[in-house]
C-alpha positions, 0 to 999 in steps of 0.5 A: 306681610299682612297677619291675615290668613288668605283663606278662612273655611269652616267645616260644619260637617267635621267641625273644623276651622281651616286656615291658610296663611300667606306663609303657606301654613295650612291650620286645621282647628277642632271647634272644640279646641277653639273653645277650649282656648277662647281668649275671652278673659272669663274663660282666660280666668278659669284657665289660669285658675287651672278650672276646667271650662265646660262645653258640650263635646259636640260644640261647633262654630254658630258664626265668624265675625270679622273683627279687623285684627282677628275673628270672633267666633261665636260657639253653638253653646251660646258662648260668643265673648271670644275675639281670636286675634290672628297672632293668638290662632297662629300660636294656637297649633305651635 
C-alpha cells in the first residue's frame, strides 16, 4: 500500500490541509499546527531546544511542492525549509 494520501486540499478560506488516506482516515491540519511542527532541522532544533518557534498567527500555506515521499509546504511568512514526509504528517494527529 502506497503511504500517499489519495487526495490532498488546501483550504485558503479556513487554513486547512485535508487528507485523505487510502486506509479511509481523513486528516484536517491547521496551517498554523504545520508550521508549529515543520521537520525542517532549524525549526527541529528550536523544538528540541524547548524555544518557541515564532510565526504569525494567521500564517497560511503559500504553496505545496510534490516532493516524492512527502510535500514541502511553503508558509506565508516566507518559511519554506519544511518537506513533511508522508509518514511524519500521518504521526502529526496521533
Amino acid at each position: 500500500m502506497s503511504l500517499e494520501p489519495i487526495q490532498i486540499k488546501v483550504d485558503v478560506e479556513q487554513q486547512r490541509l485535508l487528507l485523505s488516506w487510502q486506509d479511509g482516515q481523513q486528516q484536517d491540519l491547521s496551517h498554523a499546527q504545520l508550521r508549529a511542527n515543520c521537520p525542517c532541522g532549524y525549526c527541529r532544533s528550536n523544538r528540541l531546544r524547548q524555544w518557541e518557534i515564532q510565526y504569525p498567527a494567521d500564517v497560511a500555506i503559500s504553496a505545496i511542492y510534490s516532493q516524492g515521499y512527502g510535500i514541502q509546504i511553503c508558509f506565508s511568512d516566507g518559511h519554506d525549509k519544511g518537506i513533511f514526509p508522508w509518514s511524519y504528517l500521518r504521526e502529526i494527529m496521533q
